[in-house]
C-alpha positions in Angstrom: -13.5 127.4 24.2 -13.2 123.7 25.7 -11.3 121.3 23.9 -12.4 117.8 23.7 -10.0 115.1 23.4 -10.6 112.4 20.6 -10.9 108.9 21.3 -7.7 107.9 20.2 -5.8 111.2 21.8 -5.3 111.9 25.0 -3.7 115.6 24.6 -3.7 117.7 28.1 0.2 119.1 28.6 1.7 117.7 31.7 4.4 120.4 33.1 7.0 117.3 33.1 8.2 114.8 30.7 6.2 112.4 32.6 4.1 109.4 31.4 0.1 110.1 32.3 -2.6 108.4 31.3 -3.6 111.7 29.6 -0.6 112.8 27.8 -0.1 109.8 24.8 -1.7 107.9 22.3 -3.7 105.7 23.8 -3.3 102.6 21.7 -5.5 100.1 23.4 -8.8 101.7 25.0 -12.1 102.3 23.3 -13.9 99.7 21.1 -12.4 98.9 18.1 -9.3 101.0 19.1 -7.2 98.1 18.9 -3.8 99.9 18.2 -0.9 98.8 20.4 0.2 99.2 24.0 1.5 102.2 26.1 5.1 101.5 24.6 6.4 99.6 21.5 7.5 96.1 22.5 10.8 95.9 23.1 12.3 92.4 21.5 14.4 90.7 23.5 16.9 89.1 20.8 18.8 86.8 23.0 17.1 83.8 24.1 16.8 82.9 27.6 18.6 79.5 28.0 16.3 78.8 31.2 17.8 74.8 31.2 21.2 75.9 31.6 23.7 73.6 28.7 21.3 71.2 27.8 23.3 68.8 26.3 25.0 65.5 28.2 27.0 64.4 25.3 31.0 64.1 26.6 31.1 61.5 28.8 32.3 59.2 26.4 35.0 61.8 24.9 36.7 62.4 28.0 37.0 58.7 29.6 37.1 56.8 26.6 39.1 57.2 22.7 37.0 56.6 19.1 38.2 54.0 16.5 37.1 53.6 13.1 36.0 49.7 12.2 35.0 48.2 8.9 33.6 44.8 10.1 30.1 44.3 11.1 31.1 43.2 14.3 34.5 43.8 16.8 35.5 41.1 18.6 38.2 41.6 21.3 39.8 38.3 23.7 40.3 39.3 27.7 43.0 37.5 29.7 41.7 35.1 32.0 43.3 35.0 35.5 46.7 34.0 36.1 46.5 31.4 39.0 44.2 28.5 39.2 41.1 28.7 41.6 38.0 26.8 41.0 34.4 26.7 43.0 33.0 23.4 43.4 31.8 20.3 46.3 33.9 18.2 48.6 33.0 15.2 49.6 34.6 14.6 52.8 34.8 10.9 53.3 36.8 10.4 50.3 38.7 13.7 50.1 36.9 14.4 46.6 36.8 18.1 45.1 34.5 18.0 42.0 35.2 21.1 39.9 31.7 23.2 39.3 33.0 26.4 37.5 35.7 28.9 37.8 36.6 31.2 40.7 34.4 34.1 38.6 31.0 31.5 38.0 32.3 30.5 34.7 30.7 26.9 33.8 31.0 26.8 30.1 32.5 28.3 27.1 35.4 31.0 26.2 38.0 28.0 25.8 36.9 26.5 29.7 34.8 23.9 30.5 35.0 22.0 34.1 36.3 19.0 32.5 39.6 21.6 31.5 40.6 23.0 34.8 44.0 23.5 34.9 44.9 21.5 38.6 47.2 18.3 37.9 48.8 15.4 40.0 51.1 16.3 42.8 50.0 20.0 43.0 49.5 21.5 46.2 46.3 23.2 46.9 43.8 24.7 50.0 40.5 23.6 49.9 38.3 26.3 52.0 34.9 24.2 53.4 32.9 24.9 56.4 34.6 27.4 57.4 38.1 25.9 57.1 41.2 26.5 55.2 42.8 22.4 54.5 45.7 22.1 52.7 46.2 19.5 50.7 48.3 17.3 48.1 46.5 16.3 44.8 47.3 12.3 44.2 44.8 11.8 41.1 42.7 13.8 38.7 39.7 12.0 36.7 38.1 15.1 34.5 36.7 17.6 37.0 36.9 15.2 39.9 40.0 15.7 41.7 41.5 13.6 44.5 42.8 16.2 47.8 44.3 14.4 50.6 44.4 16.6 53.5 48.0 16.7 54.9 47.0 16.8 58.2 44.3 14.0 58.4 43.2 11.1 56.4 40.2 12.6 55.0 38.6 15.8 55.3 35.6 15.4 58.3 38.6 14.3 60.3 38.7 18.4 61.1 36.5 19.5 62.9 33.3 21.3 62.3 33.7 19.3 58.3 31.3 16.7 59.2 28.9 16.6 56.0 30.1 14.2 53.1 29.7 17.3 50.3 29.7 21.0 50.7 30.2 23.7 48.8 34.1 24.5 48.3 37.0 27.1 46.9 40.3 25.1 45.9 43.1 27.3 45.3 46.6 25.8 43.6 49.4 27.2 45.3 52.1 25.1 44.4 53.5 21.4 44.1 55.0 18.8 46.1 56.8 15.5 44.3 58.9 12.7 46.0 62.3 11.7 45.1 63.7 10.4 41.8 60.4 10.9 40.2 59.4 12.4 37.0 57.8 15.8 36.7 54.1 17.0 35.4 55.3 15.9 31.3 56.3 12.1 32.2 53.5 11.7 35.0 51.0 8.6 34.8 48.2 9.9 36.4 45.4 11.0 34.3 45.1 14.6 34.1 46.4 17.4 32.5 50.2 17.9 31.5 50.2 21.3 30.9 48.6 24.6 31.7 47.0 26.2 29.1 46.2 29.8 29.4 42.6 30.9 29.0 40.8 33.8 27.7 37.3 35.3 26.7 36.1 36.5 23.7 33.5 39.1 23.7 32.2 40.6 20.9 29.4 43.8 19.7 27.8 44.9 16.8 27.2 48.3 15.9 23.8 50.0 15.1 22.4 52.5 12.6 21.2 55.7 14.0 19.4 58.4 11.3 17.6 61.6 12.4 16.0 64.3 10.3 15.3 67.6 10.2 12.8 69.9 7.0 12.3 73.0 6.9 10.1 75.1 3.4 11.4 77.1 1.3 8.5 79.8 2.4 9.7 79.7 5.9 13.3 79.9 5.2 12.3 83.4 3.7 10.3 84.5 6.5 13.5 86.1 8.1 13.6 86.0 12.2 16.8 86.3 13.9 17.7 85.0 17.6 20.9 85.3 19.6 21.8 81.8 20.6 24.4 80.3 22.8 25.0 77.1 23.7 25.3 73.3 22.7 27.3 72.0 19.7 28.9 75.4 18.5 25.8 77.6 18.9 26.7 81.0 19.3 25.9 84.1 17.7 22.5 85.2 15.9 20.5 82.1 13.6 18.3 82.9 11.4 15.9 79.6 10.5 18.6 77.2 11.3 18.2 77.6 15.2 15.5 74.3 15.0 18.5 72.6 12.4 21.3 73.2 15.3 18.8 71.5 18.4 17.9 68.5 16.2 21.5 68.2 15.7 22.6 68.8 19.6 20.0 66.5 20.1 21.2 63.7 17.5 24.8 64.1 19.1 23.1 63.2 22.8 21.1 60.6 21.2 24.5 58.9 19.6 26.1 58.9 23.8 22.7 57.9 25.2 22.4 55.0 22.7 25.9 54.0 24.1 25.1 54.0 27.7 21.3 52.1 27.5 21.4 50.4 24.7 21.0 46.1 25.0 21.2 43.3 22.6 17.8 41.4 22.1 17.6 38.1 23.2 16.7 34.3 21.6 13.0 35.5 22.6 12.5 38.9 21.9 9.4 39.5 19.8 9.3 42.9 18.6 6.5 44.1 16.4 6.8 47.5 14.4 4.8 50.2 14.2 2.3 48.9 11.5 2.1 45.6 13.7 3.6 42.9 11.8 5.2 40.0 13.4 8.5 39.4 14.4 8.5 37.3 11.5 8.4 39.8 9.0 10.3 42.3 11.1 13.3 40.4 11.3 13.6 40.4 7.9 13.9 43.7 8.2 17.5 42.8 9.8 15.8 44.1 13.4 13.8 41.8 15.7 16.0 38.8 17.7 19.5 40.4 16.3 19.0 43.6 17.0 20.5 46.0 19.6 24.2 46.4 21.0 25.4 46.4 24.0 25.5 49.7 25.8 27.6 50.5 29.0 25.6 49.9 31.5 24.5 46.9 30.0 27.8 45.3 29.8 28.6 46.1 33.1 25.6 44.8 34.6 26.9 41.8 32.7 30.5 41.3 32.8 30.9 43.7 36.0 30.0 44.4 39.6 27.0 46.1 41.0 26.5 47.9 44.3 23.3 49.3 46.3 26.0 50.8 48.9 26.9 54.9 49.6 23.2 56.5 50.2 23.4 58.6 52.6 22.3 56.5 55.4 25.2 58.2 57.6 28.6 59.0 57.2 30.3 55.9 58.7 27.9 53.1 57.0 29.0 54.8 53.5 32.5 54.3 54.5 31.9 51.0 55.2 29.8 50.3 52.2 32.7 51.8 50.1 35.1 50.0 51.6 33.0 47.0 50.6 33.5 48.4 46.8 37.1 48.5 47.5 37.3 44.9 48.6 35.6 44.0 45.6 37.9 46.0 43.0 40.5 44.3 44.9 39.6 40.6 43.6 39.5 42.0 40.3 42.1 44.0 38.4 42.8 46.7 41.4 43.4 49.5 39.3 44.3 52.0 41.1 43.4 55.1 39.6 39.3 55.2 39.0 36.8 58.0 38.1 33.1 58.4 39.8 30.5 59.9 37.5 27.4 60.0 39.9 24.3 61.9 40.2 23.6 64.8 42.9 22.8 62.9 45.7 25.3 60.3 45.5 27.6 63.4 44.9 26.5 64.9 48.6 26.7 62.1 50.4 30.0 61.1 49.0 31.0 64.4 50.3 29.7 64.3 53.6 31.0 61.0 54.0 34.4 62.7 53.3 33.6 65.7 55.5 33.2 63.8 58.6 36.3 61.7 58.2 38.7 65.0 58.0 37.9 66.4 61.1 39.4 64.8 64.6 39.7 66.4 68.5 37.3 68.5 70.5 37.8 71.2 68.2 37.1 69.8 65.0 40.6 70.9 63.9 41.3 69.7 60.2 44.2 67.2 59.3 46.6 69.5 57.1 47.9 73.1 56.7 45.5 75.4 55.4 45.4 79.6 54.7 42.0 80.3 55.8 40.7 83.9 56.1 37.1 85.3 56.6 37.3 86.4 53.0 37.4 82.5 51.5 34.1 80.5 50.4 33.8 77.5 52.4 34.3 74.6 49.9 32.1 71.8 50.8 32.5 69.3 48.0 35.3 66.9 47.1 36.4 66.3 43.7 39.0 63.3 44.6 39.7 61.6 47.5 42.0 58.5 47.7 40.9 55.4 50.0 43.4 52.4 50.6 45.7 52.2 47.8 43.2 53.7 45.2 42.6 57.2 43.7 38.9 58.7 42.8 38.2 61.7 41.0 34.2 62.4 41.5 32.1 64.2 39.1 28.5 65.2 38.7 26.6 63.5 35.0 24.1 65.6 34.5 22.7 62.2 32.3 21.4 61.3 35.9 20.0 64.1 37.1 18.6 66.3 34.3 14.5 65.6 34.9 15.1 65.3 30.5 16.6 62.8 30.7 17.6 60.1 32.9 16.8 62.0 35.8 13.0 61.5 35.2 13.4 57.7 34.4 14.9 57.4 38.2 12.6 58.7 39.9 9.7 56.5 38.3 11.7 53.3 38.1 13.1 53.4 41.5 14.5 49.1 41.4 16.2 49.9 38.2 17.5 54.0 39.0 21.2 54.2 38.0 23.2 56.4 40.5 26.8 56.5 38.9 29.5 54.3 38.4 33.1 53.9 38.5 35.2 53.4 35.3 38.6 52.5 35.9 41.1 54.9 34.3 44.0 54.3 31.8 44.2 51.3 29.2 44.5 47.7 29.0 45.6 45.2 26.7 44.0 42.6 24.5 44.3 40.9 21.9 42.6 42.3 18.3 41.6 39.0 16.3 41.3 41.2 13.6 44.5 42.5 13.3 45.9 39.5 14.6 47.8 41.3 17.7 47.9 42.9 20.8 47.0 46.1 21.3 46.7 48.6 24.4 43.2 50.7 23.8 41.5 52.5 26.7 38.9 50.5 29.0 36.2 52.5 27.0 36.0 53.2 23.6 33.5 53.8 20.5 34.3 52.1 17.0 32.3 53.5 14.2 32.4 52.1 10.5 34.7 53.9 8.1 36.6 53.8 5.3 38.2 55.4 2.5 35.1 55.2 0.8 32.6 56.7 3.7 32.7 58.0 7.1 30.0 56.8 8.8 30.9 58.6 12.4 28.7 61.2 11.8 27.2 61.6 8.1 25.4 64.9 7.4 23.5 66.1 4.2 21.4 68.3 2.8 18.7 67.6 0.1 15.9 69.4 -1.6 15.9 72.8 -3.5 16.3 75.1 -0.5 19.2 76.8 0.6 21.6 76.4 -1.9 22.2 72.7 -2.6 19.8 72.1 -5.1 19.4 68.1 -5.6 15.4 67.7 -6.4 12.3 69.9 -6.7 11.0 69.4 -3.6 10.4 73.2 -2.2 12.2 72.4 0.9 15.4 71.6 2.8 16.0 68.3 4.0 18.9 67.5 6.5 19.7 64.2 7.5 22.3 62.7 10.3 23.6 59.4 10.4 25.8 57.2 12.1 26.9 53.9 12.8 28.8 52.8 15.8 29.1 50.6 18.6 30.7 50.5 22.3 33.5 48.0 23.3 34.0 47.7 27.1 36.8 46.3 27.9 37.4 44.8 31.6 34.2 45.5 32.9 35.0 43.2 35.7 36.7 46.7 36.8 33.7 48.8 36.3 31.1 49.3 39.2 27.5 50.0 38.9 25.8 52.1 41.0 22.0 51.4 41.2 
């Protein structure tokens, strides 16, 4: 007697344990036979992280310190420099320097004005025009107009090549010369000032309010589904609904560095408009609109610091030259000496090929130093820290820059405004607190957030709603909320460097 298999059985023996298409249940052919598939799924619990750590928040934790505030604003006073030097014209047929600003472009406000330089009667100074260096003796100051007779002519176009009456012109003080039995800089005559009164800049920044928000219902809470996590803020182990709770709050936490990095202060003529399109008008009264913003890192150090195109790639020896360039410029500033590089992958390589081709020398390429190499080492091909002149740089990847998430993306579409790195000099400095009334030494970069005994407002998180526990209303959900208020104070970003 022949058997006949049943739609939904396929039963001939096989001599083996062997899967055939004739020896299981066949779950899936026939119509209407829609059971399963060949094998039971097998659930994979872990979840691929396919974006490696996705998180960038850090930065400002490892070069930087956090401080707590209670003001609406922080206002911090910088030094100015220590010796006088001033940009301005000379008029050659009289021997006339006219002071224009200070040696850093300052015209106006921060305690200086061109009318209060600090260059008096009988000082001795170098006025560098047209390409010469003329050294000269100061015999009478009227405001910013300063009288430099050249010691070694009458006037200045009596040098040559310094034929035009006025032209551009750096004065440097760098000393003083007086004549016999007179009276010093307190009893002198001559108009001017007596004394020199040190200077300083106050800078100040407001901190914002940042909020986020995350809901979940109560019927999807009880729908149980567990995932192995690892990862960003903590997350490890198996989650249950709370897995969507711990990305908004990874997320939040990157949000709270971005905001520091990119955020900008609105101007006199910023017209903003909310979303329901009211005018600025009514949105300022909002306490947004023309007072908005702070003022983010790379804000304040496109600002207050120095910028640089230089150390693409072009080849190994016009990087060196253009970072040399960077050098010279850190040099005129506070020459700190040790300094960290956070850049993005290709600034990264061609820093280290740049580096590669200066530690080789001779026919054979031999390299300068002792080292134990066998066949069994990994050639290492990177640099983390290098030092150049009398400076130190430790280099390190921000993955800020190149994640395609995050400002990775943003570069490659705005290519005139792409951020490669910068350079943030290390240690602390010290300035003046007009809030506490003294000086005080505080890292280069730091956060202040608003605190007190009363609130933390660093990073605020709570839970509302009738869901999980913490039962505060009706609503049939749970509500989390973040918050935080802070702001970033850079100090001495005329030591920072830009890389765009």
């Amino acid at each position: 007697m022949a058997i006949t298999n049943g739609p939904l059985l396929n039963s001939v023996a096989a001599p083996q344990k062997q899967t055939l298409s004739s020896n299981y249940i066949d779950f899936t052919s026939g119509a209407g036979n829609d059971w399963g598939q060949q094998y039971l799924p097998d659930l994979m619990e872990s979840e691929a992280e396919v974006f490696g750590n996705r998180t960038i928040s850090g930065f400002l934790s490892q070069v930087g310190a956090e401080e707590a505030m209670t003001s609406d604003q922080v206002i911090w006073s910088e030094q100015g420099r220590l010796h006088l030097s001033y940009k301005g014209t000379y008029n050659t047929d009289v021997s006339l320097f006219t002071v224009v600003s200070d040696i850093d472009g300052n015209v106006s406000g921060d305690g200086f004005t061109i009318a209060d330089h600090g260059v008096r009667v009988n000082d001795m100074v170098i006025v560098a025009v047209a390409g010469r260096a003329i050294k000269c003796h100061v015999t009478l100051i009227a405001n910013e107009v300063i009288t430099c007779q050249p010691y070694g002519a009458e006037h200045g176009d009596d040098f040559t090549d310094v034929a035009d009456d006025n032209l551009s012109a750096t004065l440097l003080v760098i000393g003083s010369e007086f004549a016999k039995g007179t009276v010093g800089q307190g009893g002198s005559a001559a108009a001017g000032p007596k004394t020199v009164k040190p200077t300083h800049k106050s800078y100040n920044n407001k901190p914002i309010i940042m909020k986020d928000y995350y809901e979940i219902s109560g019927s999807d809470v009880s729908q149980i589904g567990w995932v192995e996590i690892s990862g960003e803020d903590g997350q490890n182990g198996y989650l249950w609904y709370l897995k969507a709770e711990g990305d908004t709050r990874s997320r939040f936490s990157d949000y709270l560095e971005m905001t520091m990095l990119e955020a900008e202060k609105t101007n006199a003529n910023s017209h903003i408009v909310n979303a329901g399109g009211t005018d600025d008008a009514a949105y300022n009264s909002a306490g947004l609109g023309a007072n908005s913003g702070t003022e983010g890192l790379f804000a304040a150090i496109t600002s207050r610091g120095n910028l640089t195109s230089g150390v693409t790639g072009v080849n190994a020896a016009t990087d060196l030259a253009e970072f040399d360039a960077i050098l010279a410029e850190f040099d005129k500033q506070g020459a700190i000496e040790e300094n960290m590089m956070f850049v993005n992958r290709a600034t990264s390589l061609a820093m280290d090929d740049m580096l590669a081709s200066m530690n080789s020398y001779g026919a054979g390429g031999t390299s300068y130093g002792v080292f134990n190499n066998s066949e069994d080492m990994a050639l290492n091909l990177g640099f983390s820290g290098f030092r150049r002149g009398s400076y130190d740089f430790y280099k390190s990847d921000f993955r800020y820059l190149n994640d395609k998430a995050t400002r990775g993306s943003i570069n490659e579409a705005a290519t005139s405004d792409a951020i490669r790195g910068m350079i943030i000099p290390a240690g602390v400095s010290t300035v003046y607190d007009q809030s506490l009334g003294r000086n005080l030494k505080r890292p280069f970069l730091h956060v202040r957030y608003r605190a007190s005994q009363m609130d933390d407002r660093k990073m605020k998180t709570w839970i509302t709603g009738s869901v999980g526990g913490n039962v505060t209303s009706d609503l049939d959900a749970m509500q989390v909320n973040y918050l935080s208020e802070r702001c970033l104070v850079v100090q001495g970003a005329n030591n920072f460097m830009l890389m765009k």
